[in-house]
C-alpha positions as CSV (number, residue, x, y, z in Angstrom):
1,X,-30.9,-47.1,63.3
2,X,-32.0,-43.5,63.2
3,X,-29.0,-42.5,65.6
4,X,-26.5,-44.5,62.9
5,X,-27.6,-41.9,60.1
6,X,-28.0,-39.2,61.9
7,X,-24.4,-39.8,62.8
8,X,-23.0,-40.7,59.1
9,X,-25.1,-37.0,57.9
10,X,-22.7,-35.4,60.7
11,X,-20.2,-36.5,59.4
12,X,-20.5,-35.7,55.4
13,X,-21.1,-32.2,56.6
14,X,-17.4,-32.1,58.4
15,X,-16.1,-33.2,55.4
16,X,-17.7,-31.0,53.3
17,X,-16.6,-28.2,55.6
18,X,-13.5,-29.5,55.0
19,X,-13.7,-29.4,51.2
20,X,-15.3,-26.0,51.0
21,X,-12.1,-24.3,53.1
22,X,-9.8,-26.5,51.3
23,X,-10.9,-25.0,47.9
24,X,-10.8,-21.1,49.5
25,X,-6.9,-21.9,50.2
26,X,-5.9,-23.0,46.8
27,X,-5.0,-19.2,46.0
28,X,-2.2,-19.0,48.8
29,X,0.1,-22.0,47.1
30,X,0.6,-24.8,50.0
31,X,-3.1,-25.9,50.5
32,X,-3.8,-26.2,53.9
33,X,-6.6,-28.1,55.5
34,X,-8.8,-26.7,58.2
35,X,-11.5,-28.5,59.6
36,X,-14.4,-27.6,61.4
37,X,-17.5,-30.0,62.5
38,X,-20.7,-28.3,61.3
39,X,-23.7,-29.2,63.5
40,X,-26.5,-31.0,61.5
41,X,-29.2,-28.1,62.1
42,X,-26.9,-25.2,60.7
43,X,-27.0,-23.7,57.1
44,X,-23.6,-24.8,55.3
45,X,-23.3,-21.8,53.2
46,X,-22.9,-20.3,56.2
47,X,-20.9,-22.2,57.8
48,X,-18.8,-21.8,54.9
49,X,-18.9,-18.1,55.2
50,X,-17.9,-18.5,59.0
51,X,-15.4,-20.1,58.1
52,X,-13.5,-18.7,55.3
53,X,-13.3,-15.7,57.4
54,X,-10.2,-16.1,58.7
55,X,-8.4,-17.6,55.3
56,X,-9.8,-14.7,53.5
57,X,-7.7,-12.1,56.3
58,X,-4.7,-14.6,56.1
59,X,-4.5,-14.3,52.2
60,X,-5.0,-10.2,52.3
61,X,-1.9,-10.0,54.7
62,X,0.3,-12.8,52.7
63,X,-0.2,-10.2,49.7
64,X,0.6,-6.8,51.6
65,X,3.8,-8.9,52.5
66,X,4.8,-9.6,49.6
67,X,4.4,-5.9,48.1
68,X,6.8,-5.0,51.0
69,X,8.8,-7.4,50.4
70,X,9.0,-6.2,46.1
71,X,9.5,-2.7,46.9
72,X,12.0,-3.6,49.6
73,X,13.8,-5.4,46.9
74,X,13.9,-2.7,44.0
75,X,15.2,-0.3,47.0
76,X,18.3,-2.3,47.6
77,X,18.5,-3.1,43.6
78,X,18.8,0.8,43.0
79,X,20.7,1.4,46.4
80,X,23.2,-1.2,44.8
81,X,23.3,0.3,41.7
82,X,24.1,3.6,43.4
83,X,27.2,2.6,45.2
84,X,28.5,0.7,42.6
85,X,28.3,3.9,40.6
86,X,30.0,5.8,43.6
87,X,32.6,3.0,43.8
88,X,33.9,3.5,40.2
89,X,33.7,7.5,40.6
90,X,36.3,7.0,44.1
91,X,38.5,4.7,42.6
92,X,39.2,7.1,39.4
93,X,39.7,9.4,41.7
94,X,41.8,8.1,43.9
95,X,44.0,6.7,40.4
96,X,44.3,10.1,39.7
97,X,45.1,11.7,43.3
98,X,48.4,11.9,45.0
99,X,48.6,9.8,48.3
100,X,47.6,11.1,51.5
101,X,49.6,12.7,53.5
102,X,50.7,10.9,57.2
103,X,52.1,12.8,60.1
104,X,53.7,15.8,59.6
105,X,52.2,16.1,55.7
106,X,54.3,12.7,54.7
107,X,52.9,10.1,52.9
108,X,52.7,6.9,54.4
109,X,55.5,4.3,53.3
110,X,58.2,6.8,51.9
111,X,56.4,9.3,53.6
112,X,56.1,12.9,53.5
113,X,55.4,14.4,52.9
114,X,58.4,16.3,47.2
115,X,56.6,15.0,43.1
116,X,54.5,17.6,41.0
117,X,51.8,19.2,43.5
118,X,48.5,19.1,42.8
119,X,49.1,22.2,40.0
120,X,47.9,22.6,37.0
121,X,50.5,23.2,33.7
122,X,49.6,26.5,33.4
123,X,51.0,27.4,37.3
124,X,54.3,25.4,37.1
125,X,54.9,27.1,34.1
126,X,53.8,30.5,35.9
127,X,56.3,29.6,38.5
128,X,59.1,29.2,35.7
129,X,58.2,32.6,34.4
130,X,58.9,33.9,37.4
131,X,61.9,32.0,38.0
132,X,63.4,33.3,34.6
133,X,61.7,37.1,36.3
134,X,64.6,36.8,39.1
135,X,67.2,35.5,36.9
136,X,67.0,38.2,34.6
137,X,66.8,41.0,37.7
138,X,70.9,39.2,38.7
139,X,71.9,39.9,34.9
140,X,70.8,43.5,34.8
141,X,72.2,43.6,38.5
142,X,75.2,42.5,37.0
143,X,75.5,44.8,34.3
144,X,75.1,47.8,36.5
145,X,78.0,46.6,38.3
146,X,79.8,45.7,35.2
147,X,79.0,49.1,33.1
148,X,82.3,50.8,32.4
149,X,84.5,48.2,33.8
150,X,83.8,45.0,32.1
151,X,86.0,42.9,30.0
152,X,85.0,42.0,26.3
153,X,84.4,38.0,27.6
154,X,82.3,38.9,30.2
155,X,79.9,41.2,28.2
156,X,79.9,38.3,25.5
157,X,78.4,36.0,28.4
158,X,76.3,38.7,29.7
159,X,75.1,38.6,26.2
160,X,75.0,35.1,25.8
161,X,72.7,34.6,28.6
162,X,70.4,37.3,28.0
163,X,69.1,35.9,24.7
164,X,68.8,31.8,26.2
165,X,65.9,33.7,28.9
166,X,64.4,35.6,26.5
167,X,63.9,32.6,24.5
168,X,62.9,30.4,27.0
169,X,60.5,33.4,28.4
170,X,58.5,33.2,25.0
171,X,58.2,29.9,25.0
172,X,57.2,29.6,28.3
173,X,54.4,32.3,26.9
174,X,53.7,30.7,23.7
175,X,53.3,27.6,26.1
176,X,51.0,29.1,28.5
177,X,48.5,30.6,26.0
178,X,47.9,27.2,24.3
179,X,47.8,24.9,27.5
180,X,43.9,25.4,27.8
181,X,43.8,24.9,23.5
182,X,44.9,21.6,23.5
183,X,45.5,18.9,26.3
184,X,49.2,17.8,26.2
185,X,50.7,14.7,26.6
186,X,52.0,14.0,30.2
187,X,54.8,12.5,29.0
188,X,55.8,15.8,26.7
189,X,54.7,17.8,29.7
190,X,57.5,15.8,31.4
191,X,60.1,15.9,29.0
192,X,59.6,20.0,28.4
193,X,59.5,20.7,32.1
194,X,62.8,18.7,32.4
195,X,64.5,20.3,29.8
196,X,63.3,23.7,31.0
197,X,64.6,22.9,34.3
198,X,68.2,21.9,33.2
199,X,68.6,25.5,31.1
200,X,67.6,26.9,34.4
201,X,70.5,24.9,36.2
202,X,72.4,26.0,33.2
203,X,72.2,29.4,33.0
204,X,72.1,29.9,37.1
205,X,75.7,28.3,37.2
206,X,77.0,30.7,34.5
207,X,75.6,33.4,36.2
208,X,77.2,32.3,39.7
209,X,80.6,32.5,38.0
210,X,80.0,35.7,36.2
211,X,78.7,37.0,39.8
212,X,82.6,35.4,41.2
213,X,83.7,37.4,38.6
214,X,83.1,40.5,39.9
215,X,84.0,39.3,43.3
216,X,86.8,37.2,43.9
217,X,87.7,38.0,47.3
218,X,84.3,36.5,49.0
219,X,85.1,34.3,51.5
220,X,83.6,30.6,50.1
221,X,81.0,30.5,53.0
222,X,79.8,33.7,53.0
223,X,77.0,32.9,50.8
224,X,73.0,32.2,51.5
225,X,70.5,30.0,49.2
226,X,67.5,31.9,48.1
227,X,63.9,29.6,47.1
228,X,61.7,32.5,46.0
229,X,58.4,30.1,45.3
230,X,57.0,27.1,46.4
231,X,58.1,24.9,43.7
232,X,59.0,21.0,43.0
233,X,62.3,21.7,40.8
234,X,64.3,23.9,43.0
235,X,66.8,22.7,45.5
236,X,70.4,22.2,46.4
237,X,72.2,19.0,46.9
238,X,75.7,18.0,49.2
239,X,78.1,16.5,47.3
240,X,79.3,14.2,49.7
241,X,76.8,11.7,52.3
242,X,76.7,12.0,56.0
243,X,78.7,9.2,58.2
244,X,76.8,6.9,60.7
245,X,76.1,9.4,63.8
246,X,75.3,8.4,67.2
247,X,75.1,12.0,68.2
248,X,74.4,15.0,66.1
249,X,73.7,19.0,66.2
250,X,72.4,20.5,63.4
251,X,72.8,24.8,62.9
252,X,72.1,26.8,60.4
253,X,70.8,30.5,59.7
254,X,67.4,30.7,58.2
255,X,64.7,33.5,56.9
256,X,61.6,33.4,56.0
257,X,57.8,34.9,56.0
258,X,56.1,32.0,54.3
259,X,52.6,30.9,54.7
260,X,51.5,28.3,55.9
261,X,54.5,26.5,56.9
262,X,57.9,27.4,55.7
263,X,58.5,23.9,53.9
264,X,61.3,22.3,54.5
265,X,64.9,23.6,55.0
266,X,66.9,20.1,54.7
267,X,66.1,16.4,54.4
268,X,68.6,13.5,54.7
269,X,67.6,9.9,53.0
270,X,68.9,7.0,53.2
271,X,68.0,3.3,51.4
272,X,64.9,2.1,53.2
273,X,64.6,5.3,54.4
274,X,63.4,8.9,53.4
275,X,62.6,10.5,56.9
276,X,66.3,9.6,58.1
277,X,66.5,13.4,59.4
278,X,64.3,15.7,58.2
279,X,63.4,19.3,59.4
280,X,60.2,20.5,58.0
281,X,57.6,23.0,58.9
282,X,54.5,22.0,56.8
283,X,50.7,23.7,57.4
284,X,49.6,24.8,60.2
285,X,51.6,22.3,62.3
286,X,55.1,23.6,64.1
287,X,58.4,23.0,63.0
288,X,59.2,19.3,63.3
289,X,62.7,17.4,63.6
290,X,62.1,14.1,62.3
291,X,64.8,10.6,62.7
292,X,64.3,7.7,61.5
293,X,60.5,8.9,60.9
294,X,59.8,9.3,64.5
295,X,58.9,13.3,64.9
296,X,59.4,15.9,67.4
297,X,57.8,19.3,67.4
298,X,60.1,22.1,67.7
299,X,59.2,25.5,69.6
300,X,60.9,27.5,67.0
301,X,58.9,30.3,65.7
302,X,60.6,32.0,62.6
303,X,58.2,33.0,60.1
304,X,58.6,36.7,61.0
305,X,60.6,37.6,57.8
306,X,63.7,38.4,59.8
307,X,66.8,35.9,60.1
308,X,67.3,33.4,62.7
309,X,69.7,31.4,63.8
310,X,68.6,28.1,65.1
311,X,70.3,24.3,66.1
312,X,69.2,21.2,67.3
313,X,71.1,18.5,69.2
314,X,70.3,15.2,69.6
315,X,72.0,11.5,71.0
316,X,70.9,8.6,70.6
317,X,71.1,7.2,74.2
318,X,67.8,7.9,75.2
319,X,67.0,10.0,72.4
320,X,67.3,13.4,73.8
321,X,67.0,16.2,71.9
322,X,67.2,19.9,72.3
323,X,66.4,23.1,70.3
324,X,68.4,26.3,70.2
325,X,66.7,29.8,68.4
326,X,69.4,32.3,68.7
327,X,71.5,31.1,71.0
328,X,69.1,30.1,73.7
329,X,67.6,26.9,74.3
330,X,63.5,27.2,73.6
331,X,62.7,23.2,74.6
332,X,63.9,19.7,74.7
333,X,62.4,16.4,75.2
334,X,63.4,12.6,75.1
335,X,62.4,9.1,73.6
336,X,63.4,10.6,70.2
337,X,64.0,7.3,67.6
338,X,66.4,6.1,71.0
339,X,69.4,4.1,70.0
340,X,69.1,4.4,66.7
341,X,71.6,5.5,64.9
342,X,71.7,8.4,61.7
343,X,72.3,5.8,58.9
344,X,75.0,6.4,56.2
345,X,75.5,6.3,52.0
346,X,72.3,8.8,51.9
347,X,71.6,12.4,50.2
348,X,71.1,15.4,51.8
349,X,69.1,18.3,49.8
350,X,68.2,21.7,50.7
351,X,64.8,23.3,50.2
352,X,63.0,20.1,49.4
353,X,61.7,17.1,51.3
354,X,62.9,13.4,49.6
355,X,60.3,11.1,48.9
356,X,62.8,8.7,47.1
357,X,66.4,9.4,47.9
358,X,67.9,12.8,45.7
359,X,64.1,13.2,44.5
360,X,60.2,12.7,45.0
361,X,60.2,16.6,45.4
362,X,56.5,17.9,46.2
363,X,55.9,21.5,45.9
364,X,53.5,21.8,48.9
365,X,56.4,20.7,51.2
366,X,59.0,22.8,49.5
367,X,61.5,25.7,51.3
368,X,60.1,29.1,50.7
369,X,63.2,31.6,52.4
370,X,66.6,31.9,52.9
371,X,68.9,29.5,53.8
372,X,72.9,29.9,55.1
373,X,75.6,28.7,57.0
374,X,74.0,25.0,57.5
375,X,76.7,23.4,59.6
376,X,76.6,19.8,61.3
377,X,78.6,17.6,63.6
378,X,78.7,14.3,64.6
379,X,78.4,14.8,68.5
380,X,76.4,17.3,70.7
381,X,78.0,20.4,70.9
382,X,78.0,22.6,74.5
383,X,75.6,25.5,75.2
384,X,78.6,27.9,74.7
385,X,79.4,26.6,71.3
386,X,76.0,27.3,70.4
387,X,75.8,30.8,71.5
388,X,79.3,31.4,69.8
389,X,77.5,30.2,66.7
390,X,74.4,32.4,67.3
391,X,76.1,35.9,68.3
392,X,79.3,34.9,65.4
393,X,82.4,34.9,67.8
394,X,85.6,33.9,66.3
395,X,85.7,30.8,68.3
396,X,83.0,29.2,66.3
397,X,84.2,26.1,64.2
398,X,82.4,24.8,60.8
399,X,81.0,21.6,61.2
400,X,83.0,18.4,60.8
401,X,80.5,16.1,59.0
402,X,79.3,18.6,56.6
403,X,80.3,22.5,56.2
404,X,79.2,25.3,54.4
405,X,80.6,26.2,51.6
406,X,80.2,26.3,47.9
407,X,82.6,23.7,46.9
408,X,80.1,21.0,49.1
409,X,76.8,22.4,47.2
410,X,75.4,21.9,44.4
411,X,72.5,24.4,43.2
412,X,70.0,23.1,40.5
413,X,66.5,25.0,39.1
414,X,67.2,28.3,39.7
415,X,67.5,28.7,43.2
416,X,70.0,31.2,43.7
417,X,73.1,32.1,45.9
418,X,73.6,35.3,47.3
419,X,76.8,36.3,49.2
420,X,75.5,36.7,53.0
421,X,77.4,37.7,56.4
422,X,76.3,36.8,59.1
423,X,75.6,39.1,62.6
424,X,75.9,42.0,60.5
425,X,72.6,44.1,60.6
426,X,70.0,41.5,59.8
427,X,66.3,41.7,58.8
């Protein structure tokens, strides 16, 4: 009998245990039971004690946890909240930016690497001040020439065109003293530039026949195309497209000290394409022929100020290539857009680089120099045809797909020709 109760005490004191820890969990959410037998001789309060021990450590590190775990949270709330911040700031930017540039300075898709540069207003219409500058130095050029000897309708002209540039050079000054006033209207800007540009196409083709005036007897390709700045509306244009070519060389005479990079002396463009054949020389990087947008670098180094003559050839088979600088070959190479032919019905412009075809013009690419005698042919001429070219022996034939003379060119926003002979004393 005494064994029976002392066995039924035991065990109200395990499950008292039992209750005491049960009520020291209630603070951690999911109760948990743990229950230890208490022996019948031992103090409960401190077997309580004993025992709550371990919940009391359990519950301590639950709550350091959970701190972590809160400031863990507002770190990625804020971190969150800072790159969506960042996020908005890149895409404005990149809404406002121009695309980036792909081999060779090109823009991916069209390409290359010619647009409004990156420029404010107030230098574009700089630029055009200085553009109107050199016009007005070939009217007072002309009227030395013409003092004494000139004829009623050509002093009228001379006239004529001296008051349209002084006009346009005050409103080109009126313009650049309120461009950091007031914030104009792309759109205006547009419209103004455009309009600007077409009196300069204007009054340069007047000039260029007052200029014939004085001297009829100049041979039609005896003439060079000056590009005095780095601009996006100066250029010249063929008037007539290039033929499918499975074979091609390419000569021309060429001038310039720019830096870095003289831009871009030609580019052909076709539908589809804007890097059909393209010489450029843009940065750092060295003078690049590029068909069909596959690139070559050339070993041509001309940026010395003095003039040069230089060719490439280049056939499809294969897609050899090779590059002439005054009559002697510097370098060739192969696997040059092989069997691909030049592509016809496109427009060839000099001193610019086409991101669409006849346009896309981006200053930063643009021919800063002189530019003459740009000949090409539709086969690969012979190593002696080339030095004829460089050194100006009478043997030397124009090209047959495109020749130079002023009849095939047009010149538009101010660029300028000069008359030019070629092998005479040059620098």
């Amino acid at each position: 009998m005494t064994g029976a109760m002392d066995r039924r005490m035991s065990w109200k004191l395990f499950l008292l245990s039992c209750l005491v820890v049960e009520g020291s969990a209630q603070d951690f959410g999911q109760t948990q039971f743990i229950c230890t037998s208490v022996p019948k001789d031992m103090d409960l309060c401190s077997a309580t004690m004993q025992n709550s021990g371990p919940a009391e450590d359990l519950k301590t590190t639950v709550m350091q946890l959970r701190e972590t775990v809160l400031q863990q949270k507002e770190t990625i709330m804020n971190q969150k909240e800072t790159i969506r911040e960042l996020t908005s700031k890149l895409s404005r930017c990149e809404s406002q930016s121009l695309p980036e540039a792909g081999p060779g300075g090109r823009r991916p898709g069209s390409k290359n690497t010619m647009g409004d540069v990156s420029r404010g207003p107030s230098d574009t219409l700089a630029q055009l001040g200085q553009t109107l500058q050199t016009l007005k130095q070939r009217l007072e050029n002309l009227e030395q020439y013409s003092r004494g000897n000139t004829t009623v309708t050509a002093t009228s002209l001379k006239d004529l065109l001296q008051n349209k540039i002084d006009d346009m050079e005050k409103q080109v000054l009126s313009r650049v003293n309120t461009i950091e006033d007031t914030k104009p209207v792309q759109r205006n800007d547009t419209d103004q530039r455009n309009r600007v540009e077409s009196t300069l196409t204007s009054i340069h083709h007047r000039i260029t026949d007052l200029e014939k005036g004085k001297d009829n007897n100049r041979p039609m390709d005896k003439f060079q195309l000056t590009f005095p700045l780095r601009t996006n509306y100066m250029y010249a244009k063929a008037k007539r497209t290039l033929p499918e070519m499975y074979s091609f060389t390419v000569c021309l005479w060429i001038k310039s000290n720019a830096s870095p990079g003289v831009g871009t002396p030609f580019s052909y463009a076709v539908p589809g394409q804007s890097n059909e054949l393209v010489l450029i020389e843009w940065g750092n990087n060295p003078m690049e022929i590029l068909i069909n947008d596959k690139v070559a670098k050339l070993p041509f180094i001309i940026n010395d100020g003095k003039w040069h003559h230089i060719c490439i050839t280049w056939t499809t088979r294969d897609g050899m290539w090779e590059a002439f600088q005054d009559g002697v070959m510097r370098g060739s190479g192969e696997n040059l857009a092989p069997y691909h032919p030049i592509k016809p019905q496109g427009v060839l412009v000099l001193g610019q680089e086409q991101d669409t075809i006849g346009g896309g013009f981006d200053a930063t690419q643009a021919f800063v120099g002189e530019l003459a005698n740009l000949n090409i042919w539709d086969r690969k001429l012979s190593i002696g045809e080339i030095y004829n070219l460089a050194t100006c022996n009478s043997k030397a034939q124009a090209g047959n797909v495109f020749s130079w003379t002023e009849a095939n060119i047009e010149v538009f926003g101010g660029a300028t020709k000069w008359t030019f002979e070629p092998c005479r004393p040059l620098n």
